[in-house]
C-alpha positions in Angstrom: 118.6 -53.0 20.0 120.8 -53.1 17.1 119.6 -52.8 14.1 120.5 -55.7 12.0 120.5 -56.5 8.0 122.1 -58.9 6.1 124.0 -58.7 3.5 122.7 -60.4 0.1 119.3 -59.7 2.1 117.1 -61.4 -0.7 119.1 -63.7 -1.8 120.3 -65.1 2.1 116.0 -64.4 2.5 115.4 -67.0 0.2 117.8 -69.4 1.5 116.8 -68.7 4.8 113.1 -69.4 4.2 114.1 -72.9 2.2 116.5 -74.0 5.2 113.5 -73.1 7.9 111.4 -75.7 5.4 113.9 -78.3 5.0 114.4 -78.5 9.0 110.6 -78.6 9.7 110.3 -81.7 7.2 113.3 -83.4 9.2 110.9 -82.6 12.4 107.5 -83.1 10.8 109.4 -86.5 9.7 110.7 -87.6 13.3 107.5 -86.8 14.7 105.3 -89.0 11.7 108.3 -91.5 12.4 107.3 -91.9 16.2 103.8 -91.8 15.4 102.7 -88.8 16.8 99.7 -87.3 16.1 99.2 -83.8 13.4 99.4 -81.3 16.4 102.9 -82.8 17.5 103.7 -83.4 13.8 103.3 -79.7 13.5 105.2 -78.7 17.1 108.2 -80.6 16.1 108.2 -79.2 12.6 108.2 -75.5 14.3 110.7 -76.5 16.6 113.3 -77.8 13.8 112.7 -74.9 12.0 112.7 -72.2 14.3 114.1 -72.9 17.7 117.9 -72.2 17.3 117.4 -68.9 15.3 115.2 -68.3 18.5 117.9 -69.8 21.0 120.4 -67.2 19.5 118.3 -64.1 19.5 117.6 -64.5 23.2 121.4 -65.4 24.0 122.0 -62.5 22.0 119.6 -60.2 23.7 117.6 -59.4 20.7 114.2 -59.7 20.0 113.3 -63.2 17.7 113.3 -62.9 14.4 110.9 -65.6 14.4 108.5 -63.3 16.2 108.6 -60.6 14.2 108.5 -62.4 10.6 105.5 -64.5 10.6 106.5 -66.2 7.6 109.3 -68.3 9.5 106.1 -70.3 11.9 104.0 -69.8 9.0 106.1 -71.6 6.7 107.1 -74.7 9.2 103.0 -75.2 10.4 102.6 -75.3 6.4 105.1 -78.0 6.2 104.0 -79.7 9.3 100.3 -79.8 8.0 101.5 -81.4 4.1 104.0 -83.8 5.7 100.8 -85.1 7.9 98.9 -85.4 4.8 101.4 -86.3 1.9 104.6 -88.3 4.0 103.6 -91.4 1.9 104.7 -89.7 -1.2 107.4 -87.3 -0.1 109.6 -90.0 1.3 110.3 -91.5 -1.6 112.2 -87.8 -2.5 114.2 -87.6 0.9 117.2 -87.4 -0.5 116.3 -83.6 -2.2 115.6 -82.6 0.9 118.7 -84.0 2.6 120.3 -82.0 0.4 118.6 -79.2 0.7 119.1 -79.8 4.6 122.8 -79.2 4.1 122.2 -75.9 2.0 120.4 -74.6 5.1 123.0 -76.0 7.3 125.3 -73.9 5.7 122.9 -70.8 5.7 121.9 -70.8 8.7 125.3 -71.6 10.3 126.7 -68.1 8.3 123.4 -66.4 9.4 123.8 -66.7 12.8 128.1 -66.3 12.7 127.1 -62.6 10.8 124.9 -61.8 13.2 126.9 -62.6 16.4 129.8 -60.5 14.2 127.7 -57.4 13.5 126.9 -57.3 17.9 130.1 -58.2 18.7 132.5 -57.7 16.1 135.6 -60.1 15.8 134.8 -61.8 18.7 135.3 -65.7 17.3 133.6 -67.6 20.3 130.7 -65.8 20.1 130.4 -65.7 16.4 131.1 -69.6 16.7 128.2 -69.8 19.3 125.5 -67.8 17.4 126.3 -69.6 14.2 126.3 -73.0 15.7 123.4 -72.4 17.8 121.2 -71.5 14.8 122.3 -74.2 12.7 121.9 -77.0 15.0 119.6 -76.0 18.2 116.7 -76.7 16.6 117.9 -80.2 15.4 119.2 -81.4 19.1 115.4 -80.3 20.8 114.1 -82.7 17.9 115.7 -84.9 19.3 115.7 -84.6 22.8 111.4 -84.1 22.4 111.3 -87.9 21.1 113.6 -89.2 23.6 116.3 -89.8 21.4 120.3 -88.7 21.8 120.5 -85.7 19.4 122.3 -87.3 16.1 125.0 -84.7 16.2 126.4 -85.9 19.5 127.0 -89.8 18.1 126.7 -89.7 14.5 127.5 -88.2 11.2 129.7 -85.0 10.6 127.1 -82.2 11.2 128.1 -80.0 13.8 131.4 -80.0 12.5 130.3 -78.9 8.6 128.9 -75.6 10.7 132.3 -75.1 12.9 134.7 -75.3 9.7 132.3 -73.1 7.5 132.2 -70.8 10.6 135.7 -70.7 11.3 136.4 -70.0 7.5 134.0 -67.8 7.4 135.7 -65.5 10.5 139.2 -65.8 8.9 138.0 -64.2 6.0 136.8 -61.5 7.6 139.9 -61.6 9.7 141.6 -60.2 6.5 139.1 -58.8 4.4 136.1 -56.1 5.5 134.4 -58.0 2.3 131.0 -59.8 4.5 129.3 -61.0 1.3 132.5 -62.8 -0.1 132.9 -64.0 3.5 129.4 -65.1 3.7 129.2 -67.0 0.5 132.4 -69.0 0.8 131.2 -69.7 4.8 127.9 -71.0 3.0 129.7 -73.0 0.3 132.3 -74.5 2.6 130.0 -75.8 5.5 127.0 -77.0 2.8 129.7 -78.9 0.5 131.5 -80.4 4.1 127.5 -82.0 5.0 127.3 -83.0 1.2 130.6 -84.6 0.9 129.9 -86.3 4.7 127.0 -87.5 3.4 128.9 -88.7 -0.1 131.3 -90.7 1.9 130.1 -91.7 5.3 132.4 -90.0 7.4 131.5 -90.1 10.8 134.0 -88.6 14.0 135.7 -91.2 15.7 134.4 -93.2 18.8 135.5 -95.1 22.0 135.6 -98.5 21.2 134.1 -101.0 23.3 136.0 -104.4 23.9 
């Protein structure tokens, strides 16, 4: 098993832990949304957070992270359990958390691209995989566990945000050794993509129906 750290550990740590949050509040949300009771509040609010860093640790052949750390369930039960009790209230700040959904977007799309690179080195379709995977797995089981089309499939530029930010990520390190520079402008690039999405209301194009 390869032995994996990553760079800007505390600082990526932190970011880590506050994208894991802002996807179980998207869950815990869908699940309050379709009126689901506090246990499927907090299932959905683990799955959000946790499932795609999971998804690319198995693809990977590595063992969770998620396992290992007990914060990551620890943290997303915690925000399952105050979304049950305090939804009312936090609504009316969803925007925040939108966009600290985009921040960990970006993180977690970077997160999983460095560590596809450090098994596999420059190997862009893997590194595309294990960065996607992580950033949006979770989001598309939300979906799919409410009986809805996952969002990133029909609406809003999402999955995109994490494939530029990936891709620019790789060609950095394409001509540069420097993973932390690489890392950091990956981050920026796929967070401020979601943000300016978001801004604007760019969605991908669509057949049109007559």
């Amino acid at each position: 098993m390869v032995d994996f750290t990553f760079p800007l550990d505390g600082f990526i740590s932190i970011l880590d832990y506050l994208g894991t949050v802002a996807f179980a509040i998207t869950g815990a949300s869908k699940a309050i949304f379709h009126k689901a009771d506090i246990f499927g509040i907090i299932v959905l609010s683990t799955v959000v957070g946790v499932a795609g860093g999971i998804t690319r640790d198995v693809i990977f052949g590595q063992f969770p992270i998620a396992f290992s750390d007990p914060i990551y369930v620890s943290l997303t039960v915690l925000t399952g359990i105050v979304m049950f009790f305090l939804f009312s209230y936090l609504k009316k700040k969803m925007n925040i958390w939108l966009i600290v959904d985009a921040i960990g977007l970006g993180v977690f799309s970077i997160i999983g691209a460095s560590i596809a690179y450090q098994l596999v080195g420059m190997d862009f379709l893997p590194i595309l995989l294990g960065g996607m995977i992580t950033a949006i797995g979770g989001g598309i089981l939300r979906d799919i566990f409410v009986g809805e089309i996952p969002i990133v499939f029909v609406k809003e530029v999402y999955a995109v945000a994490s494939i530029l930010g990936i891709a620019i990520f790789y060609l950095i390190l394409s001509v540069s050794d420097e993973i932390q520079i690489a890392s950091i402008i990956g981050i920026i690039s796929a967070t401020g993509i979601r943000l300016l999405a978001m801004k604007y209301n760019w969605n991908l194009p669509r057949v049109r129906e007559n």
